[in-house]
C-alpha positions as CSV (number, residue, x, y, z in Angstrom):
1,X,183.3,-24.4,206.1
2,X,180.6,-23.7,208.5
3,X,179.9,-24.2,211.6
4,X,177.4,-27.1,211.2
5,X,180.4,-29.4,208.7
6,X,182.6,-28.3,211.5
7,X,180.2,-30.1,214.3
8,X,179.5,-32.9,211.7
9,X,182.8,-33.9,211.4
10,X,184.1,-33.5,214.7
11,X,181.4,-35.9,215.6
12,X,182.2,-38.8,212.8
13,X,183.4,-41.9,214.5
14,X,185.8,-44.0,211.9
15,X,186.9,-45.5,215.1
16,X,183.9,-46.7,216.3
17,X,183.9,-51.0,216.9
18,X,180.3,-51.3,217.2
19,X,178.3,-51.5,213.8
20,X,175.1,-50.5,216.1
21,X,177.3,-47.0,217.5
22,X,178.6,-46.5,214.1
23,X,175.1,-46.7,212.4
24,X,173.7,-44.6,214.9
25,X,176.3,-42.1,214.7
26,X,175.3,-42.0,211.1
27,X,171.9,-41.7,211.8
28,X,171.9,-38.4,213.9
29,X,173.8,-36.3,211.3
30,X,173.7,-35.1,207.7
31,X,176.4,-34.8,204.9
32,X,176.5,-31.6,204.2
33,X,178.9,-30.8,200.8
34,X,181.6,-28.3,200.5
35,X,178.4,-25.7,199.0
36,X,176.8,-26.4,202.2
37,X,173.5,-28.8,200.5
38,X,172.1,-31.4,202.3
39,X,173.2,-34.9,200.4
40,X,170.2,-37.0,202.5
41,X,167.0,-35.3,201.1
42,X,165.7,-38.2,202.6
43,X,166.6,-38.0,206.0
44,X,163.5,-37.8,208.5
45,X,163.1,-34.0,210.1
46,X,163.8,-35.4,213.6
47,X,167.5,-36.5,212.4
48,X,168.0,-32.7,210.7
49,X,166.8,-30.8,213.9
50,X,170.1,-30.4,215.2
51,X,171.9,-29.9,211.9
52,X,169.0,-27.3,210.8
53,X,169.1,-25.2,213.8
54,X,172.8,-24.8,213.9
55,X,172.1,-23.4,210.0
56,X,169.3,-21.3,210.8
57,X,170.8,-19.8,214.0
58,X,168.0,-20.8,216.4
59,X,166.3,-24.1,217.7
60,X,162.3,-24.9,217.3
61,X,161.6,-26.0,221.2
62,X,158.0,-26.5,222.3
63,X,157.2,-23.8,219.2
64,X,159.3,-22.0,220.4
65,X,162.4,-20.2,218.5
66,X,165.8,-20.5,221.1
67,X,169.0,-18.8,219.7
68,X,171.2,-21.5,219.0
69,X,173.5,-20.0,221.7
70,X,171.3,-20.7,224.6
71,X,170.4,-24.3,223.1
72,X,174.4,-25.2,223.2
73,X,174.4,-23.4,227.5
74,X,171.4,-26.2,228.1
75,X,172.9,-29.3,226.0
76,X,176.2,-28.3,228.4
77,X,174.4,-28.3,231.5
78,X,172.4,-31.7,230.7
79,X,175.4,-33.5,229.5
80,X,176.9,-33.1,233.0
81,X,173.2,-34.1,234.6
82,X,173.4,-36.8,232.7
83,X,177.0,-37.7,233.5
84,X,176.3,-37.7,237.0
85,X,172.8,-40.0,237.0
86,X,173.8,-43.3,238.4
87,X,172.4,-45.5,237.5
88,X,170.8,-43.8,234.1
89,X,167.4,-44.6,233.2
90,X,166.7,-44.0,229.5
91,X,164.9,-46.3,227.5
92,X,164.5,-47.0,224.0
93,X,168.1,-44.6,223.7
94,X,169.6,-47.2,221.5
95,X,173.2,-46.6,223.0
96,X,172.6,-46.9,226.8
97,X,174.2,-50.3,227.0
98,X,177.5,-48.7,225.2
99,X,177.3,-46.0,227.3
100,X,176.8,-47.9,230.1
101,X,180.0,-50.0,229.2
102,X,182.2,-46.9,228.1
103,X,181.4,-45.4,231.6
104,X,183.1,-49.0,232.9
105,X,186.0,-49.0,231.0
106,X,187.1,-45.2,232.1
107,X,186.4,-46.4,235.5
108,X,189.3,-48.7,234.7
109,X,191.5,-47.1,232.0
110,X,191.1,-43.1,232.3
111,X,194.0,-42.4,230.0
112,X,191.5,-43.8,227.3
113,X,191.2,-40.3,224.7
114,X,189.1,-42.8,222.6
115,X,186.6,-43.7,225.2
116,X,186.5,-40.2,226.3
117,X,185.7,-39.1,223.1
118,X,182.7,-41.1,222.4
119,X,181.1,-40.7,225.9
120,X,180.8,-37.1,224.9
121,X,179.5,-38.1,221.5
122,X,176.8,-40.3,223.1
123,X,176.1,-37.5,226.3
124,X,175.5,-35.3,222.9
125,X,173.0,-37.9,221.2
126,X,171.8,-38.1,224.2
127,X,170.4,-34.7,224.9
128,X,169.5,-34.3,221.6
129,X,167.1,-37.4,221.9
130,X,165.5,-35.8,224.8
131,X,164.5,-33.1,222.9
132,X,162.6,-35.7,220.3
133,X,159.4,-36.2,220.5
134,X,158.8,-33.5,223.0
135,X,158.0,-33.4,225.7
136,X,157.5,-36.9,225.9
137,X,161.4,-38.4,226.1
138,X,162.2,-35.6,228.4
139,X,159.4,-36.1,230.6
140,X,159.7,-39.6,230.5
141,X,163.4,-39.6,231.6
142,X,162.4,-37.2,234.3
143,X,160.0,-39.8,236.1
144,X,162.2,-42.7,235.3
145,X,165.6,-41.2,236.6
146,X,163.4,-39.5,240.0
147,X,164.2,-35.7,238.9
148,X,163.8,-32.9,240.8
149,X,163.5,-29.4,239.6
150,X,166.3,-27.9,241.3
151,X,168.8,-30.9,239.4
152,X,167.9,-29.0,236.4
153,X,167.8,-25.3,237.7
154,X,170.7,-25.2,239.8
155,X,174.1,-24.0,239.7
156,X,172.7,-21.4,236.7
157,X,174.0,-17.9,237.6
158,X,172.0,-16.8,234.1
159,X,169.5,-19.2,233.7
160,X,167.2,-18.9,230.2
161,X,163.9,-18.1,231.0
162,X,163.1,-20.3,228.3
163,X,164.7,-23.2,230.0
164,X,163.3,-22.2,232.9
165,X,159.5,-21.9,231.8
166,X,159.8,-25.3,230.3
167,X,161.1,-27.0,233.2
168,X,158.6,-25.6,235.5
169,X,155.5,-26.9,233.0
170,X,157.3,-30.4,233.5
171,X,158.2,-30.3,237.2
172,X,156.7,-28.4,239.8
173,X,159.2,-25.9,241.5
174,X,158.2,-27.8,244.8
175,X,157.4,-31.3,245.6
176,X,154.7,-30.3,248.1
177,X,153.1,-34.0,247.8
178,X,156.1,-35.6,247.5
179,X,158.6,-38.2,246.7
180,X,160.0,-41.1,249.0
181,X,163.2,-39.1,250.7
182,X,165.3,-41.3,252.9
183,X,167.2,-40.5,256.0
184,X,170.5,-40.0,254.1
185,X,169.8,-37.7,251.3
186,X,168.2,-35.3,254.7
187,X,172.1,-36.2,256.6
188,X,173.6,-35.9,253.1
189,X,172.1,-31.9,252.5
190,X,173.0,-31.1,256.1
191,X,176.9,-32.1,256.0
192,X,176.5,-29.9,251.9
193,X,175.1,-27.0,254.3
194,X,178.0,-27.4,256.9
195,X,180.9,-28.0,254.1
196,X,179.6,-24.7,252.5
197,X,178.8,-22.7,256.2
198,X,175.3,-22.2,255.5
199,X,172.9,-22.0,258.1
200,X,171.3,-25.7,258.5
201,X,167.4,-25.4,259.1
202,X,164.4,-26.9,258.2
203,X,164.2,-24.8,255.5
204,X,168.1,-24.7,253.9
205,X,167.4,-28.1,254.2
206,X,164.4,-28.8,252.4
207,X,165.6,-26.3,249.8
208,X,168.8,-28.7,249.2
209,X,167.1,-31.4,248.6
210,X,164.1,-30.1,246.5
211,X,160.6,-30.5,249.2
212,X,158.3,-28.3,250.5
213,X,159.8,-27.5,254.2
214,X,156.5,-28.0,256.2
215,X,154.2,-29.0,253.7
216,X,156.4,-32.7,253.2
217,X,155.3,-34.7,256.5
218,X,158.2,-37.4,255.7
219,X,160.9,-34.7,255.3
220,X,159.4,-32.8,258.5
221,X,160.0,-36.0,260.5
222,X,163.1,-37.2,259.5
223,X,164.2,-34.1,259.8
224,X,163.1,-33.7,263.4
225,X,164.5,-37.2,264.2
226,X,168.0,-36.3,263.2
227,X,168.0,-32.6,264.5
């Protein structure tokens, strides 16, 4: 049995009570026999990219090839992003109103193995839609969820450079221009500089929270209101 019937199955969802989660579930994966041949020769490409790269060994990413090894490091580190977005923004994902519900329940029941068990299967579809259509769903879900590029650098101690490369085409390292930032995300990265003894300037600061230290006038202000 190899490694893609393992994932396949370990992903099936008998269990599932929504015909749309089941169908879905479906949808994203391929019968594969006990010879290892695909039984859905009709299956569209962008359903097979994740069962074909685990085959092949490697990923096609922006024409690029990844080693499947570094693909698996990044779906990891995007399914706790993801995870943490509240609230998520990610439309036309077919399941975000499931996900959105399964999130509610373990709020309530976390003993739930069940629920736990298909909030990782959907935080897995999820990434993998991202990579659809690229790099249109990922770009898209970075304007509609406010994304920074440090949310998707940091916290790598061995950070792909392909990763890397295609974030920074997506997101400029820093948002000289920048976005709205409010009074408590600036109070919010100076008690994270404090709670880890950092130093706390201008520039610790900015770095936290993902601006340009002098360049951003709002940052610069606020921060010289608080401090």
């Amino acid at each position: 049995m190899n490694l893609a019937t393992i994932l396949s199955k370990k992903f099936e969802f008998k269990s599932a009570k929504s015909d749309k989660f089941a169908d879905f579930a479906k949808s994203i994966m391929i019968n594969i026999d006990s010879n290892g041949i695909e039984t859905k020769p009709k299956t569209p490409l962008r359903d097979r990219w994740f069962q074909m790269g685990l085959n092949r060994g490697y990923f096609i990413i922006d024409k690029q090839k990844i080693n499947s090894l570094f693909v698996f490091q990044i779906f990891t580190k995007l399914c706790c992003m993801l995870n943490n977005i509240r609230p998520l923004v990610l439309d036309f994902f077919p399941l975000l109103d499931e996900y959105k519900i399964i999130c509610n329940k373990l709020n309530l029941y976390n003993s739930k193995k069940t629920l736990s068990i298909q909030k990782d299967f959907v935080l897995t579809a999820m990434v993998y839609y991202l990579f659809q259509n690229y790099p249109n769903n990922l770009l898209n879900f970075i304007k509609q969820n406010k994304l920074t590029y440090r949310e998707f650098i940091h916290g790598f101690n061995d950070i792909p450079f392909w990763y890397k490369e295609i974030v920074g085409s997506l997101i400029p390292p820093q948002n000289k221009i920048g976005r709205l930032i409010s009074e408590n995300e600036v109070v919010s990265a100076i008690r994270y500089l404090r709670s880890i003894d950092k130093i706390v300037n201008q520039k610790n600061v900015a770095d936290v929270i993902g601006c340009h230290y002098t360049v951003h006038r709002q940052f610069v202000r606020i921060y010289k209101q608080i401090i």
